[in-house]
N, C-alpha and C positions, 0 to 999 in steps of 0.2 A: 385211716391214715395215722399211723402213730413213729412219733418224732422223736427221739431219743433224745435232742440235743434243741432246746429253741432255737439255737443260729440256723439249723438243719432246714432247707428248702422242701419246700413239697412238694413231690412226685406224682405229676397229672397225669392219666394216659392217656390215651386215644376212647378207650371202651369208657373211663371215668366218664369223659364228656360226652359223649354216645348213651350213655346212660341217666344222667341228669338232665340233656335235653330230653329224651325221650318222657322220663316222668316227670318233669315238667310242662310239656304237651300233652298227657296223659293225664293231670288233672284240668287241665282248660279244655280238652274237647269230651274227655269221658273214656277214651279208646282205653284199650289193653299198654300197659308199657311194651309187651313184649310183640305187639305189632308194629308198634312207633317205631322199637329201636332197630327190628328187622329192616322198614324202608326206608332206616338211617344209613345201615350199613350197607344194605344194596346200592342206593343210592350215589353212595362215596366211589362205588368202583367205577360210576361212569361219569362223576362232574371230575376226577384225575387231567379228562382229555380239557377240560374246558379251560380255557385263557382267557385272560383280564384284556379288555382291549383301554389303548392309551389315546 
């Protein structure tokens, strides 16, 4: 992440965060990162459907 300007915001993405969870869980269970982030990403295509109930 590099900032040209300190006022300059930081640019999160999607896969940043997809990424840091994963090797974050991937020091507390032992797993591979690149299996975490795999049932990260799977996973997202089907909680889309899922709604907050009020």
């Amino acid at each position: 992440m590099n900032r040209k300007l300190p006022n300059q915001p930081i640019k999160v993405t999607r896969s940043r965060i997809i990424r840091s969870v994963a090797s974050s869980s991937a020091i507390e269970t032992g797993e591979k990162i690149e299996l975490i982030e795999k049932r990260l990403k799977a996973s997202d295509k089907s909680s889309k459907k899922v709604t907050l109930a009020m």
